[in-house]
GUZA-618945 format. One record per residue: residue in three letters; x, y, z of N, C-alpha, C, CB in turn. Coordinates in steps of 0.001 Angstrom, whole numbers, plus 500000, padded with zeros to 6 digits. Glycine has a CB too. Layout:
N
ALAXYZXYZXYZXYZ/...
# end
This chain:
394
UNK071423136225548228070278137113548019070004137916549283069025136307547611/UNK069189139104549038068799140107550227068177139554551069068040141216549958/UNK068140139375552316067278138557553427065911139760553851068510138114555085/UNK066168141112553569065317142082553844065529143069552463065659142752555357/UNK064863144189552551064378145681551886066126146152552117062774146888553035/UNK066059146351553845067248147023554363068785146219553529067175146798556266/UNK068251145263553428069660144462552848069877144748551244069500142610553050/UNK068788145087550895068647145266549243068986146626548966067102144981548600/UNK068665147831549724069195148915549952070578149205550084068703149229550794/UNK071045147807551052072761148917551397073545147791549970074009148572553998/UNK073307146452550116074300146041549098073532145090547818075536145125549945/UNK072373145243547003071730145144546205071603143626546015072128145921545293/UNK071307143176544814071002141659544856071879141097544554070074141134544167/UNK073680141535544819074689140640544992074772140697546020075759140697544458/UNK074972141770546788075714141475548611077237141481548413075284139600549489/UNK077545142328547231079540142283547029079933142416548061080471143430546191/UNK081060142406548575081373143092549392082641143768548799081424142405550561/UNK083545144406549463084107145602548814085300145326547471084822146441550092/UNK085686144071547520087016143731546669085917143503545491088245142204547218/UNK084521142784545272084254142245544334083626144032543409083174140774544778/UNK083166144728544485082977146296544090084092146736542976083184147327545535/UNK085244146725544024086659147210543407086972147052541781087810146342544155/UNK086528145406541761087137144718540533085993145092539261087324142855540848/UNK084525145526540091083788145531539046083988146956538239082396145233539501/UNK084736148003539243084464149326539001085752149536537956084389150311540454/UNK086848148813538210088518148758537167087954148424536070089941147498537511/UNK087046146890536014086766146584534909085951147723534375086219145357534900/UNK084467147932534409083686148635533429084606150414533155081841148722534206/UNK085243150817534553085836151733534102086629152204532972086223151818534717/UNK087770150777533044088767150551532193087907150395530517089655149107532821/UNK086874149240530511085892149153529393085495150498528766084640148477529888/UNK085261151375529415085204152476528825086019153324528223084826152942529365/UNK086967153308529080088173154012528400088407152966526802089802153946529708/UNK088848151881527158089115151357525773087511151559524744089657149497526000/UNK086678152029525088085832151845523964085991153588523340084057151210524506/UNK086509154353523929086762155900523607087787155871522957086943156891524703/UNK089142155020523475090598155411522471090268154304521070092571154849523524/UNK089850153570521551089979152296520643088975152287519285089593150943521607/UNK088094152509519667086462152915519176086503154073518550085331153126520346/UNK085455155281519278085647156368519107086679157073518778085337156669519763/UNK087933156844518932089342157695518558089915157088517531090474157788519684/UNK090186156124517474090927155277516148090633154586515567091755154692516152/UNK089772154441515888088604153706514402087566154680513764087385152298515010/UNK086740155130514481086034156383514470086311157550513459086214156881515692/UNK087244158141514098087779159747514292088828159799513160088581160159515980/UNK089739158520513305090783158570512483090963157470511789091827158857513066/UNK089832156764511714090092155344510740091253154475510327089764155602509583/UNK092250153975511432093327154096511752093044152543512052093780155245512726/UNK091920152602512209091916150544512251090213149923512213092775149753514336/UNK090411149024511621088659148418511647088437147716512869088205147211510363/UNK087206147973513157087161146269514164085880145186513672086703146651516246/UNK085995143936514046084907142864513159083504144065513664084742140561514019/UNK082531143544513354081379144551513196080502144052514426080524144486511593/UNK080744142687515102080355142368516822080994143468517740081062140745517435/UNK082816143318517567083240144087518231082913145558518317084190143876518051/UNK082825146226517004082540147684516582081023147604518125081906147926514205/UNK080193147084517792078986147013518331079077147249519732078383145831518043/UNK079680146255520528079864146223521788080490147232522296080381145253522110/UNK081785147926521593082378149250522187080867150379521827084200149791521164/UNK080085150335520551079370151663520727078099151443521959078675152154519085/UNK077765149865522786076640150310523323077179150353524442075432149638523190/UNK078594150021524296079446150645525792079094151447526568080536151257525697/UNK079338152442525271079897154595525233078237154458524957081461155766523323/UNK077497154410524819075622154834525236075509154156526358074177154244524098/UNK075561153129526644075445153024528494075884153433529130075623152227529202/UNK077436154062529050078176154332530194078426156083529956079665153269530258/UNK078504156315528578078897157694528224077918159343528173079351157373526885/UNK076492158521527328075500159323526324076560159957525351074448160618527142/UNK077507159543525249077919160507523790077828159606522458079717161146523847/UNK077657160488521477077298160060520623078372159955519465076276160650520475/UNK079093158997518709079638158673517401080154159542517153078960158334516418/UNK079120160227516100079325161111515101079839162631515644077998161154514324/UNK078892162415516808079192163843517696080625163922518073078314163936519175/UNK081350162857518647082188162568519343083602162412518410081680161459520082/UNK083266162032516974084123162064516022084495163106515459083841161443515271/UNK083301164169514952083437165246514902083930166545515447082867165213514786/UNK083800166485516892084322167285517903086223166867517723083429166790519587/UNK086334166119517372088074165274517625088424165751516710088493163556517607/UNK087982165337515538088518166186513854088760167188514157087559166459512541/UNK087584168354514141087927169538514375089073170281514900087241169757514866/UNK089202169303516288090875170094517390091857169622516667091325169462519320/UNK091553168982515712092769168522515154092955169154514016092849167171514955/UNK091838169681513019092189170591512030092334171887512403091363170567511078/UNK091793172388513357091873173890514279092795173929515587090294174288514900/UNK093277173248515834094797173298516804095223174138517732095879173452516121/UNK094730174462518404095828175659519206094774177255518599098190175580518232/UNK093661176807517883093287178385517532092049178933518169093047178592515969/UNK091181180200517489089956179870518339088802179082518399089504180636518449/UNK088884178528517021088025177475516472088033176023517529088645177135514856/UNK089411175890518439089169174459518808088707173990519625089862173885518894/UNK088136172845520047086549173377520840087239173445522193084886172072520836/UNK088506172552522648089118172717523985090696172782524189088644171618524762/UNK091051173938523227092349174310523609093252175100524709092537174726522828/UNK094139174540525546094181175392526486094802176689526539094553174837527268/UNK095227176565525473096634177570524891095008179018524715097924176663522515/UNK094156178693524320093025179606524423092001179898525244092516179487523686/UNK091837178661525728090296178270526450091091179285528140089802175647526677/UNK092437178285528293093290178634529514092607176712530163092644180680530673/UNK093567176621530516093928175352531515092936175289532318095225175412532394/UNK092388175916533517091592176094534681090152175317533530091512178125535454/UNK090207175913532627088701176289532016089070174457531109088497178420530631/UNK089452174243530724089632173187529952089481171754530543090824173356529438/UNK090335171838531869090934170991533226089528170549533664091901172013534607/UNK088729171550534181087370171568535068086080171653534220087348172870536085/UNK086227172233533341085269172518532331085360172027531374085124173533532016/UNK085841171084531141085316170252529969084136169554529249085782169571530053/UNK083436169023530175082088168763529465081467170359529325080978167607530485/UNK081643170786529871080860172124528799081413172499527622080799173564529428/UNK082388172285527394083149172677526507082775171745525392084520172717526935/UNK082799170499525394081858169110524903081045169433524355081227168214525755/UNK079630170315525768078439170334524902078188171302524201077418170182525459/UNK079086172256524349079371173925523619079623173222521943081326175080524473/UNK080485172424521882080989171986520764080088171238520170082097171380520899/UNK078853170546520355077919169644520055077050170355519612077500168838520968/UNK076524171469519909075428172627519328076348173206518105074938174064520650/UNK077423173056518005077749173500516560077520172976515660078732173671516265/UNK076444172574515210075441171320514495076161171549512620073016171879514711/UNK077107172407512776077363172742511029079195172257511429076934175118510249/UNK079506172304512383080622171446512324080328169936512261081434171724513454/UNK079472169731512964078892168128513215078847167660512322077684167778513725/UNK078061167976511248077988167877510231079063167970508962077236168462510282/UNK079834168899508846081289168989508415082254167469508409081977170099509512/UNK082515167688510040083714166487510294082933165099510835084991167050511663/UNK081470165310511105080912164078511487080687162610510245079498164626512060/UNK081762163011509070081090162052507983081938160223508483081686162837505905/UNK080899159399507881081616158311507721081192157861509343083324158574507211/UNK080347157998509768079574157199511198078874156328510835078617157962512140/UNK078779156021511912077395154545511818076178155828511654077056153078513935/UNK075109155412510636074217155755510640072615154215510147074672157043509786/UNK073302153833511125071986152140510735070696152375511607072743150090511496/UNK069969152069511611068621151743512180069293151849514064067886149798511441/UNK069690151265514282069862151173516304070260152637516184071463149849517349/UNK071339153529515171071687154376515293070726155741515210072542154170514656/UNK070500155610514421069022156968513985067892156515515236067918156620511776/UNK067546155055515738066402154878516154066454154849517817065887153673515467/UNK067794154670518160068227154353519940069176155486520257069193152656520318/UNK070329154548519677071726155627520289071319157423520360073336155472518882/UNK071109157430519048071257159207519057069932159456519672071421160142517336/UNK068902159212519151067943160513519687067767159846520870066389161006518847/UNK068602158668521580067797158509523246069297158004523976066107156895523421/UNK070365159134523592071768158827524226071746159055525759072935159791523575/UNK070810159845526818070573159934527903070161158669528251069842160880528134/UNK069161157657527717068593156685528556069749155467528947067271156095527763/UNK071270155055527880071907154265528215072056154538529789072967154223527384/UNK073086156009530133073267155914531606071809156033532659074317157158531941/UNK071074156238532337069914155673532860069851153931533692069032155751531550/UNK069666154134532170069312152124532536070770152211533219069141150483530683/UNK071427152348533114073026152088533715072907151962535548074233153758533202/UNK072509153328536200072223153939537134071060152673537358071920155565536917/UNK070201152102537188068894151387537915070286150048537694066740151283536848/UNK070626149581537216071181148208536770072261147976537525071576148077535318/UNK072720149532538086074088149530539334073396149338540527075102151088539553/UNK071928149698541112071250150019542183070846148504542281070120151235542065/UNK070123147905541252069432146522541826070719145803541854068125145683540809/UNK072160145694541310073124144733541397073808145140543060074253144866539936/UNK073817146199542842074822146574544393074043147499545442076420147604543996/UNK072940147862545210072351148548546022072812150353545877072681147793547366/UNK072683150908547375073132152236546852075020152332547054072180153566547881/UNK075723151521547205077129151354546622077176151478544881077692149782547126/UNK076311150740544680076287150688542504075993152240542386074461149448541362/UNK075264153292542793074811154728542723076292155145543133073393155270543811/UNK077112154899544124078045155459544263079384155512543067078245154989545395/UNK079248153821542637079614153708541325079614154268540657079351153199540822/UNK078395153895540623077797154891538652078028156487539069075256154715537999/UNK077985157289539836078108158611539801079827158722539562077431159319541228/UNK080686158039539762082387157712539778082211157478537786083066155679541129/UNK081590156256537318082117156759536640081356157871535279082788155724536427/UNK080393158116535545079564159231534772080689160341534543078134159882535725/UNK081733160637535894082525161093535846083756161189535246082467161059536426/UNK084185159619534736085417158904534347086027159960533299085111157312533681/UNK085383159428531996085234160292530777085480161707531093083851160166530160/UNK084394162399531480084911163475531411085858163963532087084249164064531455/UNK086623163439533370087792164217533982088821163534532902088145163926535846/UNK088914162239533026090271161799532147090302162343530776090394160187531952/UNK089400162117530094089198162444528724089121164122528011087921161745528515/UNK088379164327529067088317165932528643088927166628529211087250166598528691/UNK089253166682530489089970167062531575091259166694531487089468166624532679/UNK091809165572531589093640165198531517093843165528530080094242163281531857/UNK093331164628529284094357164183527861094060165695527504093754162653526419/UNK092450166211527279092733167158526514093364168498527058091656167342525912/UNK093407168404528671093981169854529132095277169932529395093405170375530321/UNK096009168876530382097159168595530710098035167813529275096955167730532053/UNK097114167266528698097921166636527490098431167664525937096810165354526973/UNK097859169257526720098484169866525908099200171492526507097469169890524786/UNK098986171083527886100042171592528851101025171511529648099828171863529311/UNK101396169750530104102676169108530749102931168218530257102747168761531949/UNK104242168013530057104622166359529979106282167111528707102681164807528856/UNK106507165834528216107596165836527306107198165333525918108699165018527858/UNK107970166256525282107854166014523655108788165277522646107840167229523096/UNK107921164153521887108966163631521022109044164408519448108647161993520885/UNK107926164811519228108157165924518381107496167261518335108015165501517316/UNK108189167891517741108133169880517650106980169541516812109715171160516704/UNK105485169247516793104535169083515771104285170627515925103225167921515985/UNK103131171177515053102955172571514900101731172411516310102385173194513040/UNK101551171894517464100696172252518510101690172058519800099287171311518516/UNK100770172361520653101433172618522189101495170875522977100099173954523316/UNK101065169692522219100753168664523050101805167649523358099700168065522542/UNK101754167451524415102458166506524974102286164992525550102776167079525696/UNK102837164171525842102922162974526408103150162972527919103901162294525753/UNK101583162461528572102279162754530184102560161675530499101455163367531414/UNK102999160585529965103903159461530919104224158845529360102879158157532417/UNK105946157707529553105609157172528434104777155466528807107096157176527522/UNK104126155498529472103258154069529580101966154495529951103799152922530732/UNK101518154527528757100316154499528503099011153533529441100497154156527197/UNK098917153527530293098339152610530668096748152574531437099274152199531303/UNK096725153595531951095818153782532961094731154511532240096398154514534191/UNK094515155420531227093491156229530168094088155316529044093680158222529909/UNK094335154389528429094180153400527210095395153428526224092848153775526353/UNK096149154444526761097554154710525587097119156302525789097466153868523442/UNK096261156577525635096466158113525332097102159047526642094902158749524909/UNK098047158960526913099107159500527792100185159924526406099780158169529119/UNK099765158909525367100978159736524950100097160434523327102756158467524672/UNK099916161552524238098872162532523273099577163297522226098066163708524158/UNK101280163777522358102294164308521729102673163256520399103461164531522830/UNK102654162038520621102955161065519669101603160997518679103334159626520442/UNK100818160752519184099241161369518628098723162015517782098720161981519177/UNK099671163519517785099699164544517448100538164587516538099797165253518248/UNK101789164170516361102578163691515371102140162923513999103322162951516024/UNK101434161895514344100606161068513303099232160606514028101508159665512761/UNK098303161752513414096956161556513757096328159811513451096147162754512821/UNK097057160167512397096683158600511580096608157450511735097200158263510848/UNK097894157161513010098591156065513540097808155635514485099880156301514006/UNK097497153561514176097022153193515310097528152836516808096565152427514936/UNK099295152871516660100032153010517631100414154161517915100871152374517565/UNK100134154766519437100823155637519851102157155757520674100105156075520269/UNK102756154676520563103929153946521698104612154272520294103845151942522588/UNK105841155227520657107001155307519086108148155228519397107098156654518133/UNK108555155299520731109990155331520806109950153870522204110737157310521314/UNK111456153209521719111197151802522693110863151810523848112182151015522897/UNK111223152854524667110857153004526049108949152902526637111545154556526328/UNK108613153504525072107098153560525554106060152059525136106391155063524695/UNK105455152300526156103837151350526246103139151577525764103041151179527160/UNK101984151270524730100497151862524435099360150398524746100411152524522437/UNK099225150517526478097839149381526362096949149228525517096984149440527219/UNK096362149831524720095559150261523241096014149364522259095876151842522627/UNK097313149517522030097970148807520981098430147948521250098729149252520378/UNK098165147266522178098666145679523015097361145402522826099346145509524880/UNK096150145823522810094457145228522624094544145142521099092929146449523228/UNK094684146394520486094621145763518800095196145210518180094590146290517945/UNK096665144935519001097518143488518675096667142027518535098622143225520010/UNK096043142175519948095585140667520118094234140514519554095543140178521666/UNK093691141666519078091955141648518455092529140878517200090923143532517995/UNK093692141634516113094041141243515323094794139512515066094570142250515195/UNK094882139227516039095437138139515885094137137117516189096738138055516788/UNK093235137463516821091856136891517107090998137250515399091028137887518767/UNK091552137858514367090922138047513312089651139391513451090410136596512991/UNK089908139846514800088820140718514961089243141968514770088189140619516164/UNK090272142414513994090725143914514111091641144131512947091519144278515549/UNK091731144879512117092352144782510935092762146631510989091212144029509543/UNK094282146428511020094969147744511618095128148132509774096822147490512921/UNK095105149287510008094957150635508303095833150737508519094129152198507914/UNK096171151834509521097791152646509303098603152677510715097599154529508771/UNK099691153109510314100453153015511566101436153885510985100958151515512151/UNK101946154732512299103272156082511725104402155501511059104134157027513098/UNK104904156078509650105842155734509126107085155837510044105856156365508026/UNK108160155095509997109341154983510201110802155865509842109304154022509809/UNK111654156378510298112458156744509170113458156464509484112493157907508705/UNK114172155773508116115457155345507983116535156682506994115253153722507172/UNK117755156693507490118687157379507272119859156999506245119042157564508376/UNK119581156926505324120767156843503407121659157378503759120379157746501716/UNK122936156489504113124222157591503737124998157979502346125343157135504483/UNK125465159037502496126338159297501285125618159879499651127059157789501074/UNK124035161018500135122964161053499565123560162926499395121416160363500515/UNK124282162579498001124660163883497523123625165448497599124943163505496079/UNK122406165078497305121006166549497208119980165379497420120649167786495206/UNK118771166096498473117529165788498353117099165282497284116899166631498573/UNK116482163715497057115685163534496267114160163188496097116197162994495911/UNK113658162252495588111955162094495871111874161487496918111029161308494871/UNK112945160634497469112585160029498560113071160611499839112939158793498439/UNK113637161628499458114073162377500806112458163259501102115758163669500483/UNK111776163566499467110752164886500091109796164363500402110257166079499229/UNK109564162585499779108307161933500592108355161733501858107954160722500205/UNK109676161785502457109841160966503806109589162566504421111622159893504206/UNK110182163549504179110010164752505196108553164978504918111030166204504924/UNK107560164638504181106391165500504058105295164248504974105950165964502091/UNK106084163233505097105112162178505760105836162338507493105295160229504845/UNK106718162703507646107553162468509119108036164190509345109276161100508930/UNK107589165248508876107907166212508749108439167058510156106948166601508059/UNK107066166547511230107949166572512392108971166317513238107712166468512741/UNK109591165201512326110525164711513172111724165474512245110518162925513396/UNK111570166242511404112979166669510917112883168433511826113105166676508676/UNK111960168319512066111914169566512574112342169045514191110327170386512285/UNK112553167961514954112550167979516419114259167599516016111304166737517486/UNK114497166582515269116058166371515339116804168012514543116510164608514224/UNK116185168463514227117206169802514021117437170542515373116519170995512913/UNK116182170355516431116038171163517962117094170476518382114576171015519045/UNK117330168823518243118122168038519556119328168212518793117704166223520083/UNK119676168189517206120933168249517007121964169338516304120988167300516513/UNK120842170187516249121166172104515799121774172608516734119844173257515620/UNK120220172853517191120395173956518415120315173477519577119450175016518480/UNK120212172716520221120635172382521760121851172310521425120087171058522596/UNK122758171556520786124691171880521274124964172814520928125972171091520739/UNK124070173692520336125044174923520014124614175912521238124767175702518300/UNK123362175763521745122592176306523322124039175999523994120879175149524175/UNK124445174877524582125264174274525556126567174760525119125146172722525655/UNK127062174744523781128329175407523544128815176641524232128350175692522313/UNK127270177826524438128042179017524490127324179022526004127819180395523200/UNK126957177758526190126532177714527937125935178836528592127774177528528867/UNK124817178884527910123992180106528128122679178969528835123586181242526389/UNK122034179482529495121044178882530261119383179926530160121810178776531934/UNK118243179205529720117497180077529471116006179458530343117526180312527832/UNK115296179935530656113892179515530871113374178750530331113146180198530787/UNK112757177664530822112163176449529818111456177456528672110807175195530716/UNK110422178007528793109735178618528146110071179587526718109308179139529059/UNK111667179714526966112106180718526235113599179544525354112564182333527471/UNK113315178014525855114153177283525480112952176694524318114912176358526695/UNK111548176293524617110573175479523812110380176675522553108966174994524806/UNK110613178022523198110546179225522030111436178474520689111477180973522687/UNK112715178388521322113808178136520067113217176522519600115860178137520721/UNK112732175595520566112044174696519355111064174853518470111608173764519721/UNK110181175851518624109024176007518147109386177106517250107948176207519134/UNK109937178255516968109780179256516321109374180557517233108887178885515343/UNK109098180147518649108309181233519137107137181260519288108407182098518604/UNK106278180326518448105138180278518196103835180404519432105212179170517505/UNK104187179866520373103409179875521557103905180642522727103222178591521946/UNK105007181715522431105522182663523990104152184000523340108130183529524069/UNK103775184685524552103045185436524600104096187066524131102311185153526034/UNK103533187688524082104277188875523359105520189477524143103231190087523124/UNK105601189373525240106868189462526302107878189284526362106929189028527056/UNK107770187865526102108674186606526088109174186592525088108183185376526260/UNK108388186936524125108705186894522292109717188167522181106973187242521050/UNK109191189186522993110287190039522203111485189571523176109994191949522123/UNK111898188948524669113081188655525061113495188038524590113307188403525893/UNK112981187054523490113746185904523053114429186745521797112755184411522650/UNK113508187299520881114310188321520045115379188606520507113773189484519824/UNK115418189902521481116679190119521691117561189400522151116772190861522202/UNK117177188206523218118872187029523166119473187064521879118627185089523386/UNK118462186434521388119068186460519546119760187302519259118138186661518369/UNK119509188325518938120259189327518848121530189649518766120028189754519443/UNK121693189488520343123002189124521180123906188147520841122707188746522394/UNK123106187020520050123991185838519933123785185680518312123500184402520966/UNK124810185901518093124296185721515764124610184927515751124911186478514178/UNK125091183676515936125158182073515582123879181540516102126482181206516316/UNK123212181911516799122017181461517305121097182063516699121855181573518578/UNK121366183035516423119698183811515510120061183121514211119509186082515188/UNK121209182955513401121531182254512404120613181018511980122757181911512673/UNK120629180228513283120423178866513491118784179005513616121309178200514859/UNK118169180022514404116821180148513870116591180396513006116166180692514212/UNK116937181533512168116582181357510667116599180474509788117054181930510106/UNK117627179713510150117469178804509450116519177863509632118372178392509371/UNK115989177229511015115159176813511399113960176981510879115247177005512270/UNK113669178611511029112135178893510680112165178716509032111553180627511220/UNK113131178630507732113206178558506398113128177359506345114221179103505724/UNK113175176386507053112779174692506781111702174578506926113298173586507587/UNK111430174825508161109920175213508759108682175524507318110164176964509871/UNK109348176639506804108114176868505851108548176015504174107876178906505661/UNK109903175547504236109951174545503016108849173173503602111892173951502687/UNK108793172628504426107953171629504949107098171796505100108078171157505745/UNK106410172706505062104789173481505409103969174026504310104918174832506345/UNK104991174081503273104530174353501771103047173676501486105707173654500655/UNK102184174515501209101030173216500628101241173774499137098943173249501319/UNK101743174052498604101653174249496776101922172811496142103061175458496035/UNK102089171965496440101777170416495776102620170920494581099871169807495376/UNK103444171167494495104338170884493534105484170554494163104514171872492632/UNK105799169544494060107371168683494411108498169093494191107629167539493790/UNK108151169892492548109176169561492068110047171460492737108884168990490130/UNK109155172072492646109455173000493517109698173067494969108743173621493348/UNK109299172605495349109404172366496816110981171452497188107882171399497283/UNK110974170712496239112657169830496068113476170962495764112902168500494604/UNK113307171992494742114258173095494709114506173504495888113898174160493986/UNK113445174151496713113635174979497880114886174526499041112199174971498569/UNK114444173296498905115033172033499777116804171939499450114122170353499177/UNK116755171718497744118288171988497162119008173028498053118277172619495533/UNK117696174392497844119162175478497824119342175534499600118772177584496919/UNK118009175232500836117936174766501346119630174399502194117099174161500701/UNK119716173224501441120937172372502339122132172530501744120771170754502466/UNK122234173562500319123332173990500166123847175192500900123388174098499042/UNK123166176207501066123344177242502260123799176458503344121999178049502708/UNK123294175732504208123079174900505169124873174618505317121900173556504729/UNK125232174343504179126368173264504320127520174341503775126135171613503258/UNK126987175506503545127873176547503442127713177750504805127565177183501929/UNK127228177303505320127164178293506792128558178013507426125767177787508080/UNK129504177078507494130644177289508239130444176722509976130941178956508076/UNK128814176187510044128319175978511411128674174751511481126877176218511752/UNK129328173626511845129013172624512220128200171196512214128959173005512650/UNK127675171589513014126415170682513774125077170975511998125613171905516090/UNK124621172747511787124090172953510931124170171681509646124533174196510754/UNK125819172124509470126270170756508076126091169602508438127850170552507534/UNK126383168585509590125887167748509791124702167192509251125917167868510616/UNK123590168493509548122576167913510166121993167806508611121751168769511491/UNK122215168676507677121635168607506562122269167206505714121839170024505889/UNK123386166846506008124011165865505142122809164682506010126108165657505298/UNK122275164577507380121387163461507096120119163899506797121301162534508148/UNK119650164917507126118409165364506319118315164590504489118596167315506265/UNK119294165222503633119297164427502658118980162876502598120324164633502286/UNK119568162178503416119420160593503563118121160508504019120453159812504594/UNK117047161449504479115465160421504796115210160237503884114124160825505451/UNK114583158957504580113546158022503934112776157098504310113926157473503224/UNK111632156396503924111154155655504804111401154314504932110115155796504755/UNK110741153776506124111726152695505978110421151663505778112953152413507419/UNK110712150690505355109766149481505174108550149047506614110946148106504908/UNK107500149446506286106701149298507333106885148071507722105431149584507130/UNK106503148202509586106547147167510681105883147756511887108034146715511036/UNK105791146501512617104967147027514240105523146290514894103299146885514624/
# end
């Protein structure tokens, strides 16, 4: 205990000294993060897993002590970038907003998005709305970090203020700042999804799994974001063991796909598997189309004007777009190979809900395909035909 005022001032009514500081600041830090990916993001946002209704509890008075954000607010704002992508609608895209503005400015961007009280409303459905919720959390989401701030001061003195201002901060640099600015401006892609986002490490570890924001983006749905063996998702090492504690009951997780040989034409199970994994037929056509046929004629291009030929172009600014045109141009096995590209592109993108049309498209599709005289092209369609999914596992 404090022997004086002066003693209660510098190190509060523990007297930590700096390692026990350290450990307290990893822990509640880290606590937070998992109550945002875990909570708020995949249970929340994307209903991607339950948790027992103690646990649910403890992550939301987490994110009101440590956060002021709110549920519904916080669910809603996520939907949205995810149904508005890359456009002007999304509340923090960088491909629009610009990086600088996204990176640094994110909580404004947050609370810009929170006054849109008719989106809130839109994508905010399916929240807690109980009595603590209508009567504490929401209309008095400022007082958690409040009480937070007095509860850091009497435990540690003004070291806990130094705390608590670290992590008031947490959230918004990692959260709004990394995943959502850098996580859709650096890193590497496992699939060509229709947005700009990427995975900046594959071990997830330090922001909760969400490093790998590209996998994410692939299957919103999925409570694992770790998809290829190399990667980690700390997230999904916690809802492993909640679940095995009976406290966590996982919904969905990204389908799988397995490869049928000897699968004469697309059938139902080829168009369920591309319309559920759709990105990934679009990234293995990039790695096994057109990159060897790139390297064949050993042409070397600008990253920027290389992600062009994965994407369609979709994200080079008008410059770039028309240089990439004209390479093309220049090279007719390669403009070939985009066209063809971009005609899968929109067989997979079809929303007319008719199958049975959309299986035509697909037919004539991979018979062209396998009459181009290209190679790698025929290959690639003879396993296109063979998806399918494969028997769920984790």
């Amino acid at each position: 205990m404090p022997a004086s005022l002066l003693d209660f001032l510098a190190g509060g009514l523990l007297q930590a000294g700096f390692g026990t500081l350290a450990i307290y600041f990893l822990v509640a830090t880290q606590l937070t993060i998992f109550s945002v990916t875990l909570y708020l993001h995949r249970s929340m946002a994307h209903r991607s897993v339950d948790f027992h209704p103690a646990v649910a509890h403890v992550f939301r008075f987490w994110t009101w002590l440590t956060t002021s954000m709110i549920t519904r607010e916080w669910a809603a704002i996520h939907r949205k970038h995810h149904a508005k992508c890359e456009t002007e609608e999304d509340p923090h895209s960088p491909q629009v907003k610009g990086i600088k503005t996204v990176f640094w400015r994110g909580v404004e961007l947050y609370r810009e998005a929170r006054s849109d009280r008719e989106s809130i409303e839109k994508y905010g459905k399916g929240c807690p709305d109980d009595w603590i919720e209508r009567h504490l959390y929401t209309p008095h989401a400022t007082m958690g970090p409040t009480l937070l701030l007095f509860i850091s001061f009497a435990l540690f003195g003004f070291a806990g203020v130094a705390i608590w201002a670290i992590q008031m901060a947490w959230i918004p640099f990692w959260a709004a700042g990394v995943v959502n600015g850098l996580g859709h401006w650096w890193g590497y892609r496992n699939f060509e999804s229709a947005d700009t986002s990427t995975n900046l490490t594959p071990w997830g570890v330090w922001i909760g799994g969400e490093e790998l924001h590209n996998n994410h983006h692939a299957f919103p749905s999925s409570a694992k974001f770790a998809l290829r063996r190399f990667e980690f998702d700390i997230g999904w090492a916690t809802i492993r063991t909640f679940e095995k504690l009976r406290l966590a009951k996982v919904l969905r997780v990204a389908p799988t796909l397995d490869v049928r040989p000897n699968i004469a034409m697309p059938d139902g199970e080829t168009l369920k598997a591309l319309l559920a994994i759709r990105f990934q037929a679009m990234t293995d056509f990039y790695r096994n189309v057109t990159l060897p046929t790139l390297r064949e004629g050993r042409d070397t291009l600008p990253r920027a004007m290389r992600k062009g030929l994965a994407d369609g172009g979709r994200w080079l600014d008008d410059g770039k777009r028309a240089r990439l045109q004209a390479w093309l141009a220049e090279r007719p096995k390669m403009a070939t190979l985009a066209e063809y590209r971009h005609r899968l592109a929109q067989v997979l993108d079809d929303r007319s809900y008719d199958a049975q049309a959309t299986l035509q498209r697909l037919h004539a599709w991979c018979t062209e395909a396998e009459a181009s005289g290209i190679h790698s092209l025929q290959a690639f369609s003879a396993r296109l035909k063979g998806y399918a999914l494969a028997p769920a596992r984790r």
